[in-house]
N, C-alpha and C positions, 0 to 999 in steps of 0.2 A: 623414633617413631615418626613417622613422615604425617605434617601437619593436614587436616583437614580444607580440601579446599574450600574458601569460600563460594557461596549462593552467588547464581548469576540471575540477572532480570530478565521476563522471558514470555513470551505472549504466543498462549496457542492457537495453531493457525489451522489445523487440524484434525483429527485424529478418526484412528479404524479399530475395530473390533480385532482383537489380536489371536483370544481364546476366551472361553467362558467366562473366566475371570478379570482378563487384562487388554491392556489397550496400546496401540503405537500412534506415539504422537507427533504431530510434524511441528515443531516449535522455531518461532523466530527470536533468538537470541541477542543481548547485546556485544555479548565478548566472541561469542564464536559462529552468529549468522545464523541462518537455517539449518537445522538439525534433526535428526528424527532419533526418539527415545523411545523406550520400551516401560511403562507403566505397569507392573506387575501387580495383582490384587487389586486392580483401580475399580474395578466395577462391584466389587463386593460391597455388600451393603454398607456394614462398617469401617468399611476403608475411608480413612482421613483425605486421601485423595481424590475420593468421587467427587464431593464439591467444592473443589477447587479450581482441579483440571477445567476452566469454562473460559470459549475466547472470549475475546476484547477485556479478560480480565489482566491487572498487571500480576507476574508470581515472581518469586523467588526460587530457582530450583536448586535442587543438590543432585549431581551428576556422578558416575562413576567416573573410575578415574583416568580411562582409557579415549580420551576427546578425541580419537583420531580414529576410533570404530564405525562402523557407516550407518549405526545403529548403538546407541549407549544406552546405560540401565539410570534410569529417572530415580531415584534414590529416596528424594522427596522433596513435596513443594509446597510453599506458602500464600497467601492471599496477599500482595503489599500492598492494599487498598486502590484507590483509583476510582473512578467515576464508574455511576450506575449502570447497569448492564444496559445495550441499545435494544430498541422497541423497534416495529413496525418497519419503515422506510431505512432509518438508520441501521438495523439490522442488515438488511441488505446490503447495503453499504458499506457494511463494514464485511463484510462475507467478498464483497467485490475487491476489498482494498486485501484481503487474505488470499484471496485465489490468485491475483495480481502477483504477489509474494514470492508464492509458491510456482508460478510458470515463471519468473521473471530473475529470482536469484538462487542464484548455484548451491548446492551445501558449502558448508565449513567456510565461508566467505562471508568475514564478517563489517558490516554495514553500519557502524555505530550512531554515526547521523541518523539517516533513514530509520534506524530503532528509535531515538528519542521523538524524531518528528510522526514516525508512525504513533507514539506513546500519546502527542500534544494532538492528532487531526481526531483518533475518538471520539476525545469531548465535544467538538463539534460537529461530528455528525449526531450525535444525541442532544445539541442545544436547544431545537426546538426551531431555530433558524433557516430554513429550507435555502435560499439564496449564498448563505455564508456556510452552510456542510456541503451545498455545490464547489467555491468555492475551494474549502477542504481539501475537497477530492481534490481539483483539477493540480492543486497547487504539489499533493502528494505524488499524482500521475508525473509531475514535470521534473518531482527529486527524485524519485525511482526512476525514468530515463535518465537522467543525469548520472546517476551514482551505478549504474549498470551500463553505462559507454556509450548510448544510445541518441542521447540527445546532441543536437550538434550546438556550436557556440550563437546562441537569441541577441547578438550584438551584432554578427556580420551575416551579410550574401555568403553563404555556403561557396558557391562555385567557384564567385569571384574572390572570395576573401576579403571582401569590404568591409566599411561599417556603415551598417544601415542608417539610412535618412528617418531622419525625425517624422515627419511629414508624409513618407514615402508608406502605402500598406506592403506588408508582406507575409506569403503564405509558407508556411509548414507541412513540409512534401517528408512522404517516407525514405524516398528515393533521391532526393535532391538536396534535402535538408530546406534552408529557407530562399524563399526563391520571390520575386517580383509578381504580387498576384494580380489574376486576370480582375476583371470588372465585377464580376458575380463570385467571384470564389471569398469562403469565410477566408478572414484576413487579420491582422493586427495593427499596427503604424509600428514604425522605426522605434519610437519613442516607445513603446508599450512592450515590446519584446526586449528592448535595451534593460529597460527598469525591470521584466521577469529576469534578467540575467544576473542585475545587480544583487537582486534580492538569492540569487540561487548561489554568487559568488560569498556574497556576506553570510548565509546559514543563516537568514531572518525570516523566519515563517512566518511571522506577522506580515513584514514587507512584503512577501511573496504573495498568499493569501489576495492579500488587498489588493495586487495588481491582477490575480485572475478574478477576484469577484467584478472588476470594471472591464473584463473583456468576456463574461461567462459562456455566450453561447456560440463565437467563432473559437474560439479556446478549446469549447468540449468537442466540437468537431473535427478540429485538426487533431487534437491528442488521442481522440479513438481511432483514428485513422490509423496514426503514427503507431497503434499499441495494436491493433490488428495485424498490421503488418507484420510488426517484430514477433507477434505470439501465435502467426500464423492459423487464426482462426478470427472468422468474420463474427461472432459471438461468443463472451465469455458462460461459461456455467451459470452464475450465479445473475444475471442478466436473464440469460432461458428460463431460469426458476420466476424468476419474478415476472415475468410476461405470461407467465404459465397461472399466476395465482392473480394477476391483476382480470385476464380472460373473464378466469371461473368467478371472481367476484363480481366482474361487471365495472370495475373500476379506470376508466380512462389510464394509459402508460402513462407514466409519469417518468421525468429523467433521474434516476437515483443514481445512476453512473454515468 
């Protein structure tokens, strides 16, 4: 009798109304990447999977056994605890770091890093810290280019193949990679893009983090840039929404992404 596969860890990043009863879920995995499941009976009342199924929560899922279908049968899932569901700003937030996910990596491509750092940047966009869930972000936008081909090496001149001056600013072009910036354009120093590299080279999200919260607001300008381009759209969903509900309250934009 062919053993039972083990539970994989697994955070949903989506899901749709499938029929009365059931749901399809877009889930990012740690062993096999983005996937989409087929949740049968989830929306029944008594279904043990109604409240479960909820993002930014962490789960344990059981899969059928066919991983290579474009669509698997969700089997059944657990709650592995993890930090409080996100409120308000950090909601969005985290809805931005999900839609990100899902335009940005493939199915069946799996991401291991970028799962456990997506599992660690959560808790701090729900900290309470608005400066350091900025931070979060930018530090997640910088491992998602990276881990998806996109980012080029933050230690040399793209063109030239250098390695950038300590002292010297330098701008992050979509088209150029990092280039010699002009006078006015947001920028970095040699020194500040070397140490985001170190930190992206070593997998230390702390380190990483701490070097975009000392560059936050030329940081979050070149990385939307850079993520516009590649996602071919001047505005995310999840951005629209929130501009849309900051309006009708009356509440000045604030930058959540």
């Amino acid at each position: 009798m062919k053993a039972k596969a083990p539970p994989q860890p697994a955070y949903v990043l989506h899901r749709w109304d499938w029929s009365e009863s059931s749901l399809v879920l877009d889930l990012f995995t740690r062993g096999q990447g983005r996937i989409a499941v087929v949740a049968k009976g989830a929306k029944r009342p008594y279904s043990q999977l109604r409240p479960v199924l909820l993002p930014f929560q962490r789960l344990n899922v059981h899969l059928g056994r066919s991983a290579e279908a474009e669509v698997q049968l969700l089997r059944g899932a657990d709650w592995a605890g993890g930090a409080p569901m996100l409120a308000g700003e950090a909601l969005f937030s985290g809805f931005y770091l999900n839609e990100l996910l899902m335009k940005l990596l493939a199915r069946h491509d799996p991401h291991p890093a970028l799962f456990d750092a997506y599992a660690a940047t959560l808790p701090a966009l729900g900290g309470g810290n608005e400066l350091h869930a900025q931070a979060a972000l930018r530090a997640f936008e910088l491992l998602l280019l990276r881990d998806t081909g996109l980012l080029p090496d933050l230690a040399q001149v793209t063109l030239r193949l250098e390695a950038t001056e300590p002292r010297v600013r330098y701008a992050l072009r979509a088209e150029s990679g990092l280039v010699d910036a002009g006078g006015a354009e947001a920028a970095l120093s040699g020194q500040a893009w070397t140490a985001l590299q170190a930190a992206l080279d070593a997998g230390d999200l702390g380190a990483l983090q701490a070097g975009c919260l000392a560059a936050l607001q030329p940081l979050r300008s070149q990385l939307r840039a850079l993520l516009h381009y590649h996602l071919g759209s001047p505005l995310l969903r999840t951005r629209e929404v929130m501009r849309d509900l900051q309006r009708l309250i009356g509440v000045p934009a604030a930058p959540a992404a």
